[in-house]
C-alpha positions as CSV (number, residue, x, y, z in Angstrom):
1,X,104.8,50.3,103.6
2,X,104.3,54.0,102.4
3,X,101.2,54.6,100.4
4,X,101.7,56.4,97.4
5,X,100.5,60.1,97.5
6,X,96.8,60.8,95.7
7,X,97.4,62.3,92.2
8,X,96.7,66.0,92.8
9,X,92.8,67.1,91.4
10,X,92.9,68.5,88.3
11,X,92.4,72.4,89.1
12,X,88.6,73.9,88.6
13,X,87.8,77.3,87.4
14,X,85.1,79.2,88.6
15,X,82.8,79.5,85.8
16,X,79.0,79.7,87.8
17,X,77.6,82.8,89.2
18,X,76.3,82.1,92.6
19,X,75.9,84.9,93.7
20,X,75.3,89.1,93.2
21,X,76.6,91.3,96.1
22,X,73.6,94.5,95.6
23,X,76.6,97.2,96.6
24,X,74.3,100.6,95.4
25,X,77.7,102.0,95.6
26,X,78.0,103.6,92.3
27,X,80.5,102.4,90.1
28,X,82.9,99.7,91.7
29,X,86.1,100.7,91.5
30,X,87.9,97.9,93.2
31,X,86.8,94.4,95.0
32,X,89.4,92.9,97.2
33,X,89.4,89.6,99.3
34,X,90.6,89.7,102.8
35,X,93.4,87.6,103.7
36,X,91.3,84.0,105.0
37,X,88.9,84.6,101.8
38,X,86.1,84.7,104.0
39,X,84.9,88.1,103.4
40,X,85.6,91.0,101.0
41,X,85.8,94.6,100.1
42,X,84.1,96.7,98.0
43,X,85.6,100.6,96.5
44,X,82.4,102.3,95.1
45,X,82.4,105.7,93.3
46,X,79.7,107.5,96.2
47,X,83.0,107.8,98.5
48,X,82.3,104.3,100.5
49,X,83.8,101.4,101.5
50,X,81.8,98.1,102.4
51,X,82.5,95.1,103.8
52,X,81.1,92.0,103.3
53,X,80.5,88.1,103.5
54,X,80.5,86.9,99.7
55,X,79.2,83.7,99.5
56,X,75.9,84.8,101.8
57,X,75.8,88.0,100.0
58,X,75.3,89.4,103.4
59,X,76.5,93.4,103.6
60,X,78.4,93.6,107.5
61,X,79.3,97.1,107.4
62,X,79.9,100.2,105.2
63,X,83.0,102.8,105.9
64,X,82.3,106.2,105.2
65,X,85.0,109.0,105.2
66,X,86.3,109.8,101.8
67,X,85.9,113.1,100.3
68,X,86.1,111.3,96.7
69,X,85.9,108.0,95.5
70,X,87.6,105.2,97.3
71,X,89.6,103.3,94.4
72,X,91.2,101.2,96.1
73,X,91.5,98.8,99.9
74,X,93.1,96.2,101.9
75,X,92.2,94.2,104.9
76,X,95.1,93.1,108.1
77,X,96.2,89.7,108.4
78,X,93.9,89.5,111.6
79,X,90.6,91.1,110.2
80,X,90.6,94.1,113.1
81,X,91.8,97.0,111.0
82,X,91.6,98.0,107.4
83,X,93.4,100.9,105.1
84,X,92.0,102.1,101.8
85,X,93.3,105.2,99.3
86,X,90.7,107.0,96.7
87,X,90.4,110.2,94.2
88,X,90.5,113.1,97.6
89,X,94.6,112.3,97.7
90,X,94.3,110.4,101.1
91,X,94.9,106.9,102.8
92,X,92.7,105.9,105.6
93,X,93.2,103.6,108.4
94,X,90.4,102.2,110.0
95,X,89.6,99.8,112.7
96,X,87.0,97.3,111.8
97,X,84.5,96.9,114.4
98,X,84.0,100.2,114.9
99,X,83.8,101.7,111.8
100,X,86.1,104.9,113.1
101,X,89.0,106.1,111.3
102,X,91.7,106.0,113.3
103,X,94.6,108.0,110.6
104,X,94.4,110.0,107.6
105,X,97.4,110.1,106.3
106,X,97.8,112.8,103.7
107,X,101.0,113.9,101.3
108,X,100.4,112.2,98.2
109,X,100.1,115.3,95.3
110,X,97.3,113.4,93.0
111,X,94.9,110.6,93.6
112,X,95.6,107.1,95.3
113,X,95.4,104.1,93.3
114,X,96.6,101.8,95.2
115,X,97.1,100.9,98.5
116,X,98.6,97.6,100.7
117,X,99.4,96.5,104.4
118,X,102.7,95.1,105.5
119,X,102.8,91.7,107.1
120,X,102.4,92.4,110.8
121,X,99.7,95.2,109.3
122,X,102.3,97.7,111.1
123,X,103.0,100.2,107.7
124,X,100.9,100.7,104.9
125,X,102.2,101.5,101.3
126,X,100.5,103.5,99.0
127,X,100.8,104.2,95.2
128,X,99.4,107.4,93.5
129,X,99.4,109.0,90.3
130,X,102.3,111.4,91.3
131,X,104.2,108.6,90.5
132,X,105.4,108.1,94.2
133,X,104.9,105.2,96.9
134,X,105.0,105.9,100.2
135,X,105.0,104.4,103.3
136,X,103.1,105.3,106.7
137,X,103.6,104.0,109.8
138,X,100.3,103.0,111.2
139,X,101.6,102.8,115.5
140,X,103.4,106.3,115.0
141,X,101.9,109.6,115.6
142,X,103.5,111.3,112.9
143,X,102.1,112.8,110.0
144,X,105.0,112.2,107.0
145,X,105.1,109.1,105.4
146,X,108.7,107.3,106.7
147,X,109.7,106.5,103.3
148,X,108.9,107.6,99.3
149,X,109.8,105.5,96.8
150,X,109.5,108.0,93.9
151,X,111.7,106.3,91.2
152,X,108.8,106.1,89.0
153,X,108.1,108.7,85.8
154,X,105.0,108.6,85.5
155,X,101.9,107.6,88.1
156,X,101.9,104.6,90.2
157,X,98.8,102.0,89.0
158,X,99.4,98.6,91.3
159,X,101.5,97.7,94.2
160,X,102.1,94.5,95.7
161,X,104.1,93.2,99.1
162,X,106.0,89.9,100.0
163,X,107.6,89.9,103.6
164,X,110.6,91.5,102.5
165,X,109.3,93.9,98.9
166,X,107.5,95.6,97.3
167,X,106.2,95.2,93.5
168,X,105.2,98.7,91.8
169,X,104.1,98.8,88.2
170,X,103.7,102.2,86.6
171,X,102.2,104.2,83.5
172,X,105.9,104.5,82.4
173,X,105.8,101.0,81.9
174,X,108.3,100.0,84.1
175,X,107.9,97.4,87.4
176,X,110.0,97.8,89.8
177,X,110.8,95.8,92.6
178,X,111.8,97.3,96.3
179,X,114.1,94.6,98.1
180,X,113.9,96.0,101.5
181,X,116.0,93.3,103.2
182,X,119.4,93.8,100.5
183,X,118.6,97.6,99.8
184,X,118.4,96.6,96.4
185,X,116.0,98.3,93.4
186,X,115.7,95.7,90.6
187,X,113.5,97.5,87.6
188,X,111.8,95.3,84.4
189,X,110.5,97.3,81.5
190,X,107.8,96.5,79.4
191,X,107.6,99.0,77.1
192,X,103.6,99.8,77.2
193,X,101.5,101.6,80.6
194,X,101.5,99.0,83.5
195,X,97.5,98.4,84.6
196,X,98.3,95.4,87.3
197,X,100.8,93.7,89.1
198,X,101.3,91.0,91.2
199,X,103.9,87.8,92.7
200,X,103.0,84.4,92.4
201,X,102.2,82.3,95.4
202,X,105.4,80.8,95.6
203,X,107.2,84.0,95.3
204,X,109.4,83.0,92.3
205,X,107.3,84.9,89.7
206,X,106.0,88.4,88.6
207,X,102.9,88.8,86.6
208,X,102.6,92.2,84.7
209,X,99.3,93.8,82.9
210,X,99.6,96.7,80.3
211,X,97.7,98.8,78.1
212,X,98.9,96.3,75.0
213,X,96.7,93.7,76.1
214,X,99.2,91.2,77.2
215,X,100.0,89.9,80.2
216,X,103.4,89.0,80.6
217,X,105.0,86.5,83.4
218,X,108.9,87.2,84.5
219,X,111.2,85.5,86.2
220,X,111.3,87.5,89.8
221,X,115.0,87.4,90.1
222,X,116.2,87.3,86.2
223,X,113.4,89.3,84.7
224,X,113.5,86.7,82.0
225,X,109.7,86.7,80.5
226,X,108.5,83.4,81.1
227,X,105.3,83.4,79.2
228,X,103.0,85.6,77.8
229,X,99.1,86.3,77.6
230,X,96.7,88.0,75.2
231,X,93.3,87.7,73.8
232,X,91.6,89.9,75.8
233,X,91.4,93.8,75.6
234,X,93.1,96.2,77.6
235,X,93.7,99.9,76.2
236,X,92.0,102.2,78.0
237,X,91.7,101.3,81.5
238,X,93.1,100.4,84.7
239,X,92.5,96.5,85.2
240,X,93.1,93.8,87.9
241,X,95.3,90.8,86.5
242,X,96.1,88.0,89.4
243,X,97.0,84.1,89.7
244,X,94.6,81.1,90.6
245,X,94.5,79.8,93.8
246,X,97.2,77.2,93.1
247,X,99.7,79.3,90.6
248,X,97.7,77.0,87.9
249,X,95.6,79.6,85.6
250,X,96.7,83.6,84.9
251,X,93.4,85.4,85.3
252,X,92.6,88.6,84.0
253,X,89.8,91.2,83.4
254,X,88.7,92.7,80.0
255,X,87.1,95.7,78.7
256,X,85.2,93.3,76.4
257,X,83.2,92.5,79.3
258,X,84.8,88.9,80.4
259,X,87.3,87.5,82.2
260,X,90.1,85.2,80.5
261,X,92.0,82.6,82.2
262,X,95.0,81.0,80.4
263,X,97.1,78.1,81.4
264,X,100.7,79.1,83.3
265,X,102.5,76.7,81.8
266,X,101.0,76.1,78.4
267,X,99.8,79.4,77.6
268,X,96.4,78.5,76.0
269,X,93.3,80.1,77.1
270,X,91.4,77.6,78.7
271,X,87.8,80.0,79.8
272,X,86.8,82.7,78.8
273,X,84.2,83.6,81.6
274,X,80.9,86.6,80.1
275,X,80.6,89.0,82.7
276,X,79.1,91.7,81.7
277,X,78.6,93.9,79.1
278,X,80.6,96.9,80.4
279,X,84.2,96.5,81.3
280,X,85.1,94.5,84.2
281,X,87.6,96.3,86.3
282,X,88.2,94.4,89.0
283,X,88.5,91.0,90.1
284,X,89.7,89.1,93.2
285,X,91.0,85.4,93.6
286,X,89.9,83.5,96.2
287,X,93.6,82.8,98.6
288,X,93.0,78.9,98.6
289,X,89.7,77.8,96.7
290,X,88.4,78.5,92.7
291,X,86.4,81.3,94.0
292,X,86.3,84.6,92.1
293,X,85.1,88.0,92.4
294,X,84.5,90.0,89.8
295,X,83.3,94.2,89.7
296,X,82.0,95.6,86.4
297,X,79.8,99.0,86.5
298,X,78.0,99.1,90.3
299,X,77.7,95.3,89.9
300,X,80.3,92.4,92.1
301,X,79.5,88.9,91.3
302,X,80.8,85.5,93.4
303,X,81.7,82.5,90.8
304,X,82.3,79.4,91.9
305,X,83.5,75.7,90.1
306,X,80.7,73.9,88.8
307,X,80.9,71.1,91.3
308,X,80.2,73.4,93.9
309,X,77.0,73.4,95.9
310,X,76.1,76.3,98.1
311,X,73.8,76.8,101.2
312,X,70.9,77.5,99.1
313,X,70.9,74.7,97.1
314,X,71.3,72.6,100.4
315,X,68.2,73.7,101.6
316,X,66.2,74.2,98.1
């Protein structure tokens, strides 16, 4: 006889503080997981790039090489190399351990917003605000990107890679999605600046941020919109929208100084999470627990779901 399967938990949000990362960075301009969860990155304003373990609050290394400030980075899929784009125009690849840069890739004509690894961590794509992407390949010598994406009118905010696309949202409100596999360019307009965006885990779905304040989720392959998001405030600046851990909750950042999840399905905002009282910029979901990382001013926070108990309340 089979036993039935266990009813699935009822998702948790991270709503606790449970820890403060102390960057002294300047401003953080972007705070990225890596791939496991188990440690993160940190973009400050003073040109560096730090690494570190979140939940111990423990700083491993800082990556200096900039010429401006680093806006944005991304980690491999095995830990050993990272690549991160800033304000100087250039996209850096770096190995880990060592702290050396092993490229500088330049060619972009404005700053780097955004930057992502491929699967295999053999290209990196970057997205700047001369409204290009481009693609270098980290194993070759050469200097030129081997492909720009420059369909885009107006600068490139966000980019975003399955195995087999790429996801670019721009200022002139368009997202457009790269399918490298059919050679196909499927565009979705939205009629307001792009700020974020970014596939659901199970690939089916697009979530889009603009400078209206809404967050709107489409259909990947129809474009049909699928729901939409607002309550929070977005008109001036650049920030991070992503899914929960489990495609549950659509979380975003606010220049009001919280974050704001809503419920996928129903639409209703179910938290709204007090942050700050600056605008929070940036925020990170944890890749398989309700972990969250949030960046406003020079300040990144670690929230966790009230059930959970850390190391130092272990040992307190």
């Amino acid at each position: 006889m089979a036993f039935p399967e266990p009813r699935p938990t009822k998702p948790e949000l991270p709503r606790k503080s449970v820890r403060s990362l102390p960057c002294r960075q300047g401003a953080v301009r972007a705070v990225r997981f890596n791939v496991d969860g188990r440690y993160c990155l940190t973009c400050g304003s003073d040109k560096s790039l730090s690494l570190w373990s979140p939940l111990r609050g423990t700083l491993l290394r800082t990556y200096s090489g900039h010429g401006a400030e680093v806006l944005d980075a991304a980690g491999s899929f095995d830990n050993s190399r990272l690549c991160s784009g800033g304000s100087d125009r250039a996209v850096l690849f770096w190995d880990v351990a060592s702290g050396q840069i092993l490229r500088k890739f330049r060619g972009h004509a404005g700053k780097v917003n955004c930057v992502q690894f491929s699967e295999e961590a053999t290209i990196i794509v970057s997205g700047s605000i001369d409204s290009s992407v481009r693609c270098w390949d980290c194993r070759s010598r050469r200097p030129d990107p081997v492909q720009i994406l420059d369909e885009a009118k107006d600068g490139i905010s966000s980019i975003k890679l399955s195995d087999h696309e790429i996801l670019a949202g721009s200022v002139d409100g368009r997202s457009r999605r790269y399918d490298l596999r059919m050679g196909e360019l499927y565009a979705d307009y939205v009629g307001s600046p792009i700020t974020c965006v970014c596939f659901s885990k199970d690939g089916q779905c697009t979530l889009i941020s603009s400078l209206d304040s809404s967050l709107r989720l489409l259909d990947k392959d129809t474009g049909e919109l699928l729901g939409e998001y607002t309550g929070h405030k977005n008109h001036e600046y650049k920030l991070d929208c992503c899914l929960s851990e489990r495609d549950t909750h659509v979380v975003s950042a606010s220049e009001d100084g919280n974050v704001y999840f809503w419920d996928l399905v129903e639409g209703t905002l179910a938290l709204t999470l007090p942050v700050s009282r600056g605008v929070v910029q940036s925020l990170a979901f944890h890749p398989t627990e309700p972990c969250l990382l949030t960046a406003s001013e020079g300040n990144v926070q670690c929230w966790r779901e009230d059930s959970f108990v850390g190391e130092d309340e272990l040992l307190a």
